[in-house]
PDB file of N, H, CA, C and O in Angstrom:
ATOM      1  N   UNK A   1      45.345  52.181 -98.197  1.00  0.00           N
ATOM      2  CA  UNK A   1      44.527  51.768 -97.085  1.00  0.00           C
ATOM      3  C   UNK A   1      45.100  50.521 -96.416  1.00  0.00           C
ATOM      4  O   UNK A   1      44.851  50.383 -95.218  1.00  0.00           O
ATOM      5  N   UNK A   2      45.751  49.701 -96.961  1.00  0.00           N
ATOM      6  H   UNK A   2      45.953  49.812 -97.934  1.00  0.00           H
ATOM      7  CA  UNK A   2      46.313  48.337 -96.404  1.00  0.00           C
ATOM      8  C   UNK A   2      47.516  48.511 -95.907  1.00  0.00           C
ATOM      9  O   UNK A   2      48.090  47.735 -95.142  1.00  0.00           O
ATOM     10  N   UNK A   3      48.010  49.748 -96.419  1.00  0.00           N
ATOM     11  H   UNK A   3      47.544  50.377 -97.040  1.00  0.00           H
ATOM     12  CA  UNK A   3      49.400  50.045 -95.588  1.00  0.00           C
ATOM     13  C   UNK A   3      49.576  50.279 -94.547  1.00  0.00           C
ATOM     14  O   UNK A   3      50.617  50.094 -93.917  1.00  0.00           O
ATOM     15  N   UNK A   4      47.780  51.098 -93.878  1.00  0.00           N
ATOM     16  H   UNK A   4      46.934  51.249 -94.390  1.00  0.00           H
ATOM     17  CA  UNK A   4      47.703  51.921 -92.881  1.00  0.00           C
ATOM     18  C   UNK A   4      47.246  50.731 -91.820  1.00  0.00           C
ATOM     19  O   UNK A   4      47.680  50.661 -90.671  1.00  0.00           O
ATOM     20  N   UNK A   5      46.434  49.943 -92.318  1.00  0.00           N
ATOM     21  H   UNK A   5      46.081  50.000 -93.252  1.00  0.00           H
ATOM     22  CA  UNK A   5      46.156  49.073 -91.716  1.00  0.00           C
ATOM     23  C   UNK A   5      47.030  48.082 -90.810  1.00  0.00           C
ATOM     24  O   UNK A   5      47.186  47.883 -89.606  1.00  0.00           O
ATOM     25  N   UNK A   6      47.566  47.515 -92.133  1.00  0.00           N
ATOM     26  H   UNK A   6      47.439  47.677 -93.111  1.00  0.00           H
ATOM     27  CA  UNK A   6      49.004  47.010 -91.758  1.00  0.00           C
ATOM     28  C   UNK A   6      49.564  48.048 -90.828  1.00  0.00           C
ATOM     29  O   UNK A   6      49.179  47.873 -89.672  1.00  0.00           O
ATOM     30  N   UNK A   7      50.228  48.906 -90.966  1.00  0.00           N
ATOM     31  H   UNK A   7      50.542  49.049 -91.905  1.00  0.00           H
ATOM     32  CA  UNK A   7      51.189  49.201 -90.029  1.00  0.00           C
ATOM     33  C   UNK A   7      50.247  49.728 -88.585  1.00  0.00           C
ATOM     34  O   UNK A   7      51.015  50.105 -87.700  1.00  0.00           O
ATOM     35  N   UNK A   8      49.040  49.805 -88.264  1.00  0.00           N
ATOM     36  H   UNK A   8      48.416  49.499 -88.983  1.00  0.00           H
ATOM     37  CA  UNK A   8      48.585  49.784 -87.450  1.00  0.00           C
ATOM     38  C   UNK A   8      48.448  48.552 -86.609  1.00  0.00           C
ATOM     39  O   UNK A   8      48.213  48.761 -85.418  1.00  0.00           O
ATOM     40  N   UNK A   9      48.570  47.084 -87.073  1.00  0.00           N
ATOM     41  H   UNK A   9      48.762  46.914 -88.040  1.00  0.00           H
ATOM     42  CA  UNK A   9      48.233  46.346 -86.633  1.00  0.00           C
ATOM     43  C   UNK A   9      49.890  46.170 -86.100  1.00  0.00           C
ATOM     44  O   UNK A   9      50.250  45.957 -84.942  1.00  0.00           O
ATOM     45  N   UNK A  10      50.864  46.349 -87.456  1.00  0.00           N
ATOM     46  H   UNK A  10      50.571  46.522 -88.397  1.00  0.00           H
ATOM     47  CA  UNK A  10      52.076  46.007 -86.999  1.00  0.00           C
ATOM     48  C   UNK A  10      52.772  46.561 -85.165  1.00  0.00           C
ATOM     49  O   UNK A  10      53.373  46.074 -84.207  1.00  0.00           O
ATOM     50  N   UNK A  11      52.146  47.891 -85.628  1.00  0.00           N
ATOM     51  H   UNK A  11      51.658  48.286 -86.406  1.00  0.00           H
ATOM     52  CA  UNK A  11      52.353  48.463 -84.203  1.00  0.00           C
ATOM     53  C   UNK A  11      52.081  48.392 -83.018  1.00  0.00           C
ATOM     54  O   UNK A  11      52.797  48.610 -82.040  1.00  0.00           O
ATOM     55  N   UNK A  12      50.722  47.991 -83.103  1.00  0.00           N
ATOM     56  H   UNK A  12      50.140  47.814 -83.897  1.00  0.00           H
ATOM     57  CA  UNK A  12      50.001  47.613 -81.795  1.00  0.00           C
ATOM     58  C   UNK A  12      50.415  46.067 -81.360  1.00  0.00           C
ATOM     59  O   UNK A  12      50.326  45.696 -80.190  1.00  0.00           O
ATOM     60  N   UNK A  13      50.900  45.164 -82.483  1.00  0.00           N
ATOM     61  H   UNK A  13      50.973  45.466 -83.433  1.00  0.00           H
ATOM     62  CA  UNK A  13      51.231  43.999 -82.110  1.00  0.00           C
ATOM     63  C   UNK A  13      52.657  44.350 -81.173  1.00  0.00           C
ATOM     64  O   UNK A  13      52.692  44.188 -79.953  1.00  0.00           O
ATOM     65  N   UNK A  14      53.432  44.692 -81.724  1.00  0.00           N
ATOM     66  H   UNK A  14      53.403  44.824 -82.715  1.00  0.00           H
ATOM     67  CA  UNK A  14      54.570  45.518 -81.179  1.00  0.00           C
ATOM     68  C   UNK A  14      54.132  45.987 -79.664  1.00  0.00           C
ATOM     69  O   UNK A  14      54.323  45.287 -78.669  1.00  0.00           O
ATOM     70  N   UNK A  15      53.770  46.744 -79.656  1.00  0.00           N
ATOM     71  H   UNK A  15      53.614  47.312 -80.464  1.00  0.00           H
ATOM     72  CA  UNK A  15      52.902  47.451 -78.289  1.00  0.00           C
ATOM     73  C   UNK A  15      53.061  46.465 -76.887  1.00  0.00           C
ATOM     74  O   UNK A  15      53.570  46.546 -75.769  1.00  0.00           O
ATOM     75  N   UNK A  16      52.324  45.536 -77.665  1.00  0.00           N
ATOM     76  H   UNK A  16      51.912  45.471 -78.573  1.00  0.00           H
ATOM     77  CA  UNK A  16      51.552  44.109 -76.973  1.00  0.00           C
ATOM     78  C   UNK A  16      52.958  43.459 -76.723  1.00  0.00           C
ATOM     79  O   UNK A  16      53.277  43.377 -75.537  1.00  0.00           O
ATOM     80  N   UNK A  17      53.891  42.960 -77.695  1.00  0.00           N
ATOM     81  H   UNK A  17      53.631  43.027 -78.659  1.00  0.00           H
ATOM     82  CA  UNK A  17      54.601  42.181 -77.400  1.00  0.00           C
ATOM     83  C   UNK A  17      55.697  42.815 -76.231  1.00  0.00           C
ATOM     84  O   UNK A  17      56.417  42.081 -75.553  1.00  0.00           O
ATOM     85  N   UNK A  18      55.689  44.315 -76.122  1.00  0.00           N
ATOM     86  H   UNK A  18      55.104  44.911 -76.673  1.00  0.00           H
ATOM     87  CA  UNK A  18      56.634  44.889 -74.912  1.00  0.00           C
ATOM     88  C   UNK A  18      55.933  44.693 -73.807  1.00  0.00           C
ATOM     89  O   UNK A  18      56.400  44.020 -72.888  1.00  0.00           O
ATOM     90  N   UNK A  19      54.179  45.501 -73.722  1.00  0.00           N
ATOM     91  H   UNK A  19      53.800  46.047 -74.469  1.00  0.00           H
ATOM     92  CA  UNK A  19      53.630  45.307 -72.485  1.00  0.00           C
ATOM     93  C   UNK A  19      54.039  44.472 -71.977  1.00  0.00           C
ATOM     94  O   UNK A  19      55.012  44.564 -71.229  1.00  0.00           O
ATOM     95  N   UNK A  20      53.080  42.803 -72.361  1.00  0.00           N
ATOM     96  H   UNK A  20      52.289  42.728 -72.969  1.00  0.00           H
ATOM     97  CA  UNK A  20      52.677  41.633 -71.775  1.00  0.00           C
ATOM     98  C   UNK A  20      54.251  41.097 -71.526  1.00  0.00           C
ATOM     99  O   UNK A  20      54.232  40.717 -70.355  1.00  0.00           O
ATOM    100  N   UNK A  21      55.283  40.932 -71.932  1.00  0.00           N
ATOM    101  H   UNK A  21      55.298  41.241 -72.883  1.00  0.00           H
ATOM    102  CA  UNK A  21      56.392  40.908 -71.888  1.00  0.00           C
ATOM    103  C   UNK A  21      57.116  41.549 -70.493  1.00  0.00           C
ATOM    104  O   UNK A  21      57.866  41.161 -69.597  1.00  0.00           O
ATOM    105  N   UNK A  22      56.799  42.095 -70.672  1.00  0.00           N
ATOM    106  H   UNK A  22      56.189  42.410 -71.400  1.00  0.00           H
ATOM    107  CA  UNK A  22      57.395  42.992 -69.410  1.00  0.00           C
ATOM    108  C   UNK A  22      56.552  42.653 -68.160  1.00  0.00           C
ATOM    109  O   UNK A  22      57.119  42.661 -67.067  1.00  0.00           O
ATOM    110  N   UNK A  23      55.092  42.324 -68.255  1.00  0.00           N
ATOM    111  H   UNK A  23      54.631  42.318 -69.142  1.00  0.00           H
ATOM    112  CA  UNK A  23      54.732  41.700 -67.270  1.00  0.00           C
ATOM    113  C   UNK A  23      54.796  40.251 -67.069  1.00  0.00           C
ATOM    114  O   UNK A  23      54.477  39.873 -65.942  1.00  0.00           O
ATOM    115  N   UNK A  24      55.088  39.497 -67.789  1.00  0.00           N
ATOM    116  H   UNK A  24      55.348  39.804 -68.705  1.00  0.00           H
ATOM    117  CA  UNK A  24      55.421  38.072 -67.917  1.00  0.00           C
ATOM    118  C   UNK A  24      56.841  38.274 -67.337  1.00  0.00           C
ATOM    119  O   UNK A  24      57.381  37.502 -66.545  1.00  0.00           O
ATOM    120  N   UNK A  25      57.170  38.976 -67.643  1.00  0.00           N
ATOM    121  H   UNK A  25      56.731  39.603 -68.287  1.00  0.00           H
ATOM    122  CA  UNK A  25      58.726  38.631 -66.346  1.00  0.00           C
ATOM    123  C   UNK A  25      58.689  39.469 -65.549  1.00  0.00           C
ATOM    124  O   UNK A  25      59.820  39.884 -65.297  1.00  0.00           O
ATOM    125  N   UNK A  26      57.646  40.114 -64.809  1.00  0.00           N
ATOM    126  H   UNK A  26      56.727  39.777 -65.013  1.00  0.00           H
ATOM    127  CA  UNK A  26      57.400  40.926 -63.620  1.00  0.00           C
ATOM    128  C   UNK A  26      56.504  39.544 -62.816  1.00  0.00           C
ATOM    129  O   UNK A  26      56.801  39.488 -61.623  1.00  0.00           O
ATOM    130  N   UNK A  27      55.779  38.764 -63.131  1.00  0.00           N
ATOM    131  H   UNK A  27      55.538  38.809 -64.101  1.00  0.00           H
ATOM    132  CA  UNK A  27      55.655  38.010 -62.514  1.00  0.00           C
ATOM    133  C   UNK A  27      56.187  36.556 -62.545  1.00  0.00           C
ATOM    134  O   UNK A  27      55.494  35.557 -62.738  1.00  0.00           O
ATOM    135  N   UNK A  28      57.892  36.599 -62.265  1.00  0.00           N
ATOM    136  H   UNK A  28      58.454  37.411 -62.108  1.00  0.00           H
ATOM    137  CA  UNK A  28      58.070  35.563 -62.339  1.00  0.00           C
ATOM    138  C   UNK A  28      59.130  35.708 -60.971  1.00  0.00           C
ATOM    139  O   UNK A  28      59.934  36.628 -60.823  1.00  0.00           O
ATOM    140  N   UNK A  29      58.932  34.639 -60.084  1.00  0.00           N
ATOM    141  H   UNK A  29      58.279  33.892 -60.204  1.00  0.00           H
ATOM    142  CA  UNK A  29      59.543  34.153 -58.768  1.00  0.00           C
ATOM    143  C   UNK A  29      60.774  33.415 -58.785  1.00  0.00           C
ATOM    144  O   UNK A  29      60.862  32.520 -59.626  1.00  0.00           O
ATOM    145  N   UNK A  30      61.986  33.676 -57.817  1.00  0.00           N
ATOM    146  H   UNK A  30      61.915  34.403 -57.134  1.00  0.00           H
ATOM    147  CA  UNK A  30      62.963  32.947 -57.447  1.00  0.00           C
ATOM    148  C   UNK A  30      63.641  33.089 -56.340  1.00  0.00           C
ATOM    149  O   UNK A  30      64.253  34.040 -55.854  1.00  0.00           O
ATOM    150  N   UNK A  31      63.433  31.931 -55.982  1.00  0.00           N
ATOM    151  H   UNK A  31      62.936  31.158 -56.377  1.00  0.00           H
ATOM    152  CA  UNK A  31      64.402  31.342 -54.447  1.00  0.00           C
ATOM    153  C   UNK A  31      66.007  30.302 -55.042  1.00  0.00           C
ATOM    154  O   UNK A  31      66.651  30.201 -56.086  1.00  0.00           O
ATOM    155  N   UNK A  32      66.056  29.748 -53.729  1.00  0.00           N
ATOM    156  H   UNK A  32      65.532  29.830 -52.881  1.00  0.00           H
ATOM    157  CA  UNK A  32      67.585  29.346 -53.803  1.00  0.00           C
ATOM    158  C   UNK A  32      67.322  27.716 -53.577  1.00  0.00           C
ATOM    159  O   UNK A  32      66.104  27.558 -53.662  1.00  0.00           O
ATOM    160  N   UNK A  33      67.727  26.932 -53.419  1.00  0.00           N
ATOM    161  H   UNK A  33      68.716  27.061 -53.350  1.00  0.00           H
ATOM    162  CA  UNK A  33      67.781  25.654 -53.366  1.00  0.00           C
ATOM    163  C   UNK A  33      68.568  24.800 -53.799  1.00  0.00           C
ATOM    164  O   UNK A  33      68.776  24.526 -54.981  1.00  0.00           O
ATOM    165  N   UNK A  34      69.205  24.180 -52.548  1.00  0.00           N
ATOM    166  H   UNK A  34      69.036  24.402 -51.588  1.00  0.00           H
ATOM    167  CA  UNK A  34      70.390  23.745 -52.686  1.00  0.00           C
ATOM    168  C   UNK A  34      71.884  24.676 -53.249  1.00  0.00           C
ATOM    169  O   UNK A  34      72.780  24.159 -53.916  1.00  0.00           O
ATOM    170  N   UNK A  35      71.872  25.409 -53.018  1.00  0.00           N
ATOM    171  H   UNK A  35      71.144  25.828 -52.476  1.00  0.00           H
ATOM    172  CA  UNK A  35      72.751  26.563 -53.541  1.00  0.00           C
ATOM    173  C   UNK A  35      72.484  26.953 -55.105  1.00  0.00           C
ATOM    174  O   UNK A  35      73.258  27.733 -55.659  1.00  0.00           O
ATOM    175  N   UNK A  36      71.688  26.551 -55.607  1.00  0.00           N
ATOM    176  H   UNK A  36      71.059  25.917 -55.158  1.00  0.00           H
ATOM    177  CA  UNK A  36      71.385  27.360 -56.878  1.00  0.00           C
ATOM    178  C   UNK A  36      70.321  28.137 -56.638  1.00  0.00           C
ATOM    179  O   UNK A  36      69.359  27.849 -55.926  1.00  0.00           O
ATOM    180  N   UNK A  37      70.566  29.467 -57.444  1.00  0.00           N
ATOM    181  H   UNK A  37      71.347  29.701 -58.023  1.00  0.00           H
ATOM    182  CA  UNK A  37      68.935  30.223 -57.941  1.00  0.00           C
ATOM    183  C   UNK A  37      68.086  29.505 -58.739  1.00  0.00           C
ATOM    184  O   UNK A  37      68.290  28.871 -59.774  1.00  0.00           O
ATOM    185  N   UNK A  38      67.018  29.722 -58.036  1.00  0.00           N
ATOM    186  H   UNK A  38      66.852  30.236 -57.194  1.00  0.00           H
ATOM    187  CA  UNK A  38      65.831  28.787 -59.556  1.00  0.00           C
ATOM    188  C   UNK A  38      65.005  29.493 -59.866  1.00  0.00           C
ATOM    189  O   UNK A  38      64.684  29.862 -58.736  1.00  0.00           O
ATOM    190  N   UNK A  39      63.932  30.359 -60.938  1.00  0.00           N
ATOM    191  H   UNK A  39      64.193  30.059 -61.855  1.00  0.00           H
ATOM    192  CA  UNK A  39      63.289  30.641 -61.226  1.00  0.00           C
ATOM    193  C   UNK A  39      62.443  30.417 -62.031  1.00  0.00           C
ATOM    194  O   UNK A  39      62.664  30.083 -63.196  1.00  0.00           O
ATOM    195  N   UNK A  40      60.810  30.646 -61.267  1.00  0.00           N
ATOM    196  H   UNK A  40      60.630  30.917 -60.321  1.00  0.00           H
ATOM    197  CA  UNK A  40      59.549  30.384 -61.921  1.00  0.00           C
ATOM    198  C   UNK A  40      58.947  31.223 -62.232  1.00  0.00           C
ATOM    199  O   UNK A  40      58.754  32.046 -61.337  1.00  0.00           O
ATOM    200  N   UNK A  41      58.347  31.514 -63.516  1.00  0.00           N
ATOM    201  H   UNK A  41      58.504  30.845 -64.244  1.00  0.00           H
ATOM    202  CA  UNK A  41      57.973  32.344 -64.625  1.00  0.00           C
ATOM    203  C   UNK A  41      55.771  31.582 -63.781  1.00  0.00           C
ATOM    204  O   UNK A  41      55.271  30.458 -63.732  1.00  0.00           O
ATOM    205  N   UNK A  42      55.285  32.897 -63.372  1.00  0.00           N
ATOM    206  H   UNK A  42      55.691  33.810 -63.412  1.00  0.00           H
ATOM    207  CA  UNK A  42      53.676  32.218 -63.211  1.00  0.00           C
ATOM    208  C   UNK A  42      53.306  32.809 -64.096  1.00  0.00           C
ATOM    209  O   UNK A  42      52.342  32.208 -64.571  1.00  0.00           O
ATOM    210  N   UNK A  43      53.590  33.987 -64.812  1.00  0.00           N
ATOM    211  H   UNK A  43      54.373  34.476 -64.427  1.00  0.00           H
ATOM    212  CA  UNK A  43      52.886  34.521 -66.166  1.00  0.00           C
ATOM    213  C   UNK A  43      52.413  33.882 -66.747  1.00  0.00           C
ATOM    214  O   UNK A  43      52.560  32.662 -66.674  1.00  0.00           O
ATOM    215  N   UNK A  44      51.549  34.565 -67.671  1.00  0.00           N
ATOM    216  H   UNK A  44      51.430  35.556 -67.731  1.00  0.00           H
ATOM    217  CA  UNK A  44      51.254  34.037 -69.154  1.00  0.00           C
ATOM    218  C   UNK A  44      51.121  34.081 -70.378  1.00  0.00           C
ATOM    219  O   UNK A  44      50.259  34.751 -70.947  1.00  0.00           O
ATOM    220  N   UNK A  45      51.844  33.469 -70.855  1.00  0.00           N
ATOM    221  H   UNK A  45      52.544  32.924 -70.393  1.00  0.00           H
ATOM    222  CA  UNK A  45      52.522  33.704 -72.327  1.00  0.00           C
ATOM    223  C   UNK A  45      51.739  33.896 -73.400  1.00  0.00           C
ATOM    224  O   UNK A  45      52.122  34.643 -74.301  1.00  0.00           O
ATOM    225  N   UNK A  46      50.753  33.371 -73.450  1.00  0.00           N
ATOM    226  H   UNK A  46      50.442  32.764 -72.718  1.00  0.00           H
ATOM    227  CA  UNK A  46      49.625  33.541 -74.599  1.00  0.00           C
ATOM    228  C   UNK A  46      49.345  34.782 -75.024  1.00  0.00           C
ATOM    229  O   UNK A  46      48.985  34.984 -76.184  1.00  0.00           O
ATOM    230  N   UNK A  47      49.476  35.731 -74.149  1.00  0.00           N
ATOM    231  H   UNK A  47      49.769  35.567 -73.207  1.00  0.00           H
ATOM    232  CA  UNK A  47      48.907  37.234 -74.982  1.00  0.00           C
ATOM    233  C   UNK A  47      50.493  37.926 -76.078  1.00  0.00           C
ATOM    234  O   UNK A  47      50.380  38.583 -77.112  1.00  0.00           O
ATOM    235  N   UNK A  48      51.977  37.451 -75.334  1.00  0.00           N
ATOM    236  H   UNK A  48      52.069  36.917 -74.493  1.00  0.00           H
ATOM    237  CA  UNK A  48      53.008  37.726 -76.170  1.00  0.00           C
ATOM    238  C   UNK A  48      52.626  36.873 -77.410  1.00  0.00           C
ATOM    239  O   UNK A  48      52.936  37.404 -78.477  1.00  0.00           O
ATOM    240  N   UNK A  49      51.970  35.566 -77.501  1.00  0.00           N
ATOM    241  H   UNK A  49      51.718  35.135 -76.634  1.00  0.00           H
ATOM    242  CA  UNK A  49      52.338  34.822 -78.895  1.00  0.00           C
ATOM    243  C   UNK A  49      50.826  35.849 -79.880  1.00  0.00           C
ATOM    244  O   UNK A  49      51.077  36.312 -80.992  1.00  0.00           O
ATOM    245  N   UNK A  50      49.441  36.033 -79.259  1.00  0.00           N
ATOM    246  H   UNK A  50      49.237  35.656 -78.355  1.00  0.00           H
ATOM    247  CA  UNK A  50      48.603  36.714 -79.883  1.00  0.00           C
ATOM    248  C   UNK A  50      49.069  38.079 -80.627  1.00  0.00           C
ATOM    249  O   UNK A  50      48.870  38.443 -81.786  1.00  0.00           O
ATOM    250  N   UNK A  51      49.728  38.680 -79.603  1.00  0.00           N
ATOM    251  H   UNK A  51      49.890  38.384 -78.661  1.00  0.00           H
ATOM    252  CA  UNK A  51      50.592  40.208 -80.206  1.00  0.00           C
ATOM    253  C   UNK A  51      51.609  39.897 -81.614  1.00  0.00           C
ATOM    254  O   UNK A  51      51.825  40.501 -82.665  1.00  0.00           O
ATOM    255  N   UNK A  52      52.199  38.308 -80.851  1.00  0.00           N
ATOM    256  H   UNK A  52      52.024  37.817 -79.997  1.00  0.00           H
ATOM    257  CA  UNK A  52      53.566  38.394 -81.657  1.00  0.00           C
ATOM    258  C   UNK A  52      52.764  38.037 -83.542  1.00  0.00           C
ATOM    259  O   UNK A  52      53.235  38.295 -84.650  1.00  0.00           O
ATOM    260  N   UNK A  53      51.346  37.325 -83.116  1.00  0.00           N
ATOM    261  H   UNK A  53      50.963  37.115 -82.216  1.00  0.00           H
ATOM    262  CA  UNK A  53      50.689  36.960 -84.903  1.00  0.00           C
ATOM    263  C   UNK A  53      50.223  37.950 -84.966  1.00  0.00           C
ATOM    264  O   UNK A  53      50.050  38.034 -86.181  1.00  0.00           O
ATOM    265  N   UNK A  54      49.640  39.360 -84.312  1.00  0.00           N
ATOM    266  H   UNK A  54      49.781  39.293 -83.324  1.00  0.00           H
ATOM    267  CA  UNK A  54      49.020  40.333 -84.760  1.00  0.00           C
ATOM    268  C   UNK A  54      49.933  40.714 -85.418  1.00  0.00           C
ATOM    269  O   UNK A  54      49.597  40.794 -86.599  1.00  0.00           O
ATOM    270  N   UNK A  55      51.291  41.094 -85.181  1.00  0.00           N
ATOM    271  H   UNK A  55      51.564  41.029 -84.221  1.00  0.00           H
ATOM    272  CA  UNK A  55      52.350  41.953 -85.725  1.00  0.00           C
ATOM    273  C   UNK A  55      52.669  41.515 -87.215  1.00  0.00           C
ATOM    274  O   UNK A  55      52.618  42.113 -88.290  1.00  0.00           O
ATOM    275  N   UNK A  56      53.062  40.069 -86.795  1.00  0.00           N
ATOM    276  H   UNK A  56      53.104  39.583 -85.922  1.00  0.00           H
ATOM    277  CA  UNK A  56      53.156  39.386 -88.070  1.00  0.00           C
ATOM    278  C   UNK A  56      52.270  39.570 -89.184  1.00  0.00           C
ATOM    279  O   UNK A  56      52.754  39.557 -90.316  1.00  0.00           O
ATOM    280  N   UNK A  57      50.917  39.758 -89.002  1.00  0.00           N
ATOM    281  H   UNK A  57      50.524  39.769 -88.082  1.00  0.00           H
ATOM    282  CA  UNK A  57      49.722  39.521 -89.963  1.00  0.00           C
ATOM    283  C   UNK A  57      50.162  41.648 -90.304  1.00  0.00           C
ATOM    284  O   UNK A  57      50.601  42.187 -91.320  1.00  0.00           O
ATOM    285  N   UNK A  58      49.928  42.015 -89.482  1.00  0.00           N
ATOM    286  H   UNK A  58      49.571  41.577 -88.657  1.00  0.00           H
ATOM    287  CA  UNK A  58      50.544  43.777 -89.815  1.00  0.00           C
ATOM    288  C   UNK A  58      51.524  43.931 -90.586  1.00  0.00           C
ATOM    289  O   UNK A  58      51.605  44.784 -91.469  1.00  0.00           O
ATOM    290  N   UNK A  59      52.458  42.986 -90.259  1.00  0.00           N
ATOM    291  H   UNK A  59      52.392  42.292 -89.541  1.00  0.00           H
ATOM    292  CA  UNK A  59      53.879  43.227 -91.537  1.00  0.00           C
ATOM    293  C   UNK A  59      53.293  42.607 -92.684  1.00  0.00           C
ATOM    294  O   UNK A  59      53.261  43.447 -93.582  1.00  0.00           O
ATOM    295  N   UNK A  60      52.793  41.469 -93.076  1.00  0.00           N
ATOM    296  H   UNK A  60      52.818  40.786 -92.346  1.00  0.00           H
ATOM    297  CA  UNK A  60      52.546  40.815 -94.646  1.00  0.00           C
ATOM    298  C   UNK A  60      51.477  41.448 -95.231  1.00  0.00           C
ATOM    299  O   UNK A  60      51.437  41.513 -96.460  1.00  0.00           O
ATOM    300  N   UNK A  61      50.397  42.041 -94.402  1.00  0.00           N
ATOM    301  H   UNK A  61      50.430  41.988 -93.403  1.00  0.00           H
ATOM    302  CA  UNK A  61      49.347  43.344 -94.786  1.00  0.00           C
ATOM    303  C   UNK A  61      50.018  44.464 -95.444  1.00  0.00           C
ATOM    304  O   UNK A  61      49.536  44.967 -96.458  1.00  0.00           O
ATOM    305  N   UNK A  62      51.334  44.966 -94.808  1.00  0.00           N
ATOM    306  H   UNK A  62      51.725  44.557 -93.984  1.00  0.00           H
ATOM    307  CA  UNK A  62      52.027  45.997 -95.414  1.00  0.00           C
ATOM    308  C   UNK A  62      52.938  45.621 -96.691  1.00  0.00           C
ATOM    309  O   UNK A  62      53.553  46.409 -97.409  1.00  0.00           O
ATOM    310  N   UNK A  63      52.867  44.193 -96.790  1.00  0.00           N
ATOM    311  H   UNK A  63      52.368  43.553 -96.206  1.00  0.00           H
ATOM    312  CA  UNK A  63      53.993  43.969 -97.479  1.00  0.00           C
ATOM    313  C   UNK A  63      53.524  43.528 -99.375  1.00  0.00           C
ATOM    314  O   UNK A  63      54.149  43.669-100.426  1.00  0.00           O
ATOM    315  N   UNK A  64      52.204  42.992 -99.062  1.00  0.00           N
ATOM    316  H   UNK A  64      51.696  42.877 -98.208  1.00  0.00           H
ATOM    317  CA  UNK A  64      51.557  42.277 -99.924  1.00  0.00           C
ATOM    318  C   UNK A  64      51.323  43.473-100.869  1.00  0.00           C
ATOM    319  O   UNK A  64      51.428  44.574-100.329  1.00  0.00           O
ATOM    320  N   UNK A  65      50.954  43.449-102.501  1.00  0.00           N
ATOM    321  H   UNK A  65      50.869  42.555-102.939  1.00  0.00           H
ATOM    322  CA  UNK A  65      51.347  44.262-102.806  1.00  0.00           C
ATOM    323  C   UNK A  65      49.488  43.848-103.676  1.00  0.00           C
ATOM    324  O   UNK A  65      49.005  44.625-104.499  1.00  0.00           O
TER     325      UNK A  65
END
């Protein structure tokens, strides 16, 4: 039962960390200035770090014996 658990959580953390990821750099902006590119990230990062401890807590659930 803790395996299933675990690797359910592992996965969905996973899940999470591609989504929000992929939209955290879908919303991020860049112009030029002064001859360099600059880019600003308006995303927000907090739901990759929530996914990234769900996953974590999914792997040591699976791992713990």
């Amino acid at each position: 039962m803790k395996k299933t658990i675990g690797s359910i959580l592992a996965g969905g953390g996973l899940v999470g960390i591609l989504y929000f990821g992929y939209q955290y750099f879908q919303n991020s902006e860049s112009f030029e200035a002064f001859g360099a590119d600059i880019a600003v990230s308006t995303g927000d990062y907090v739901p990759i770090l929530v996914s990234a401890v769900v996953m974590l807590v999914g792997i040591v659930i699976t791992r713990v014996k």
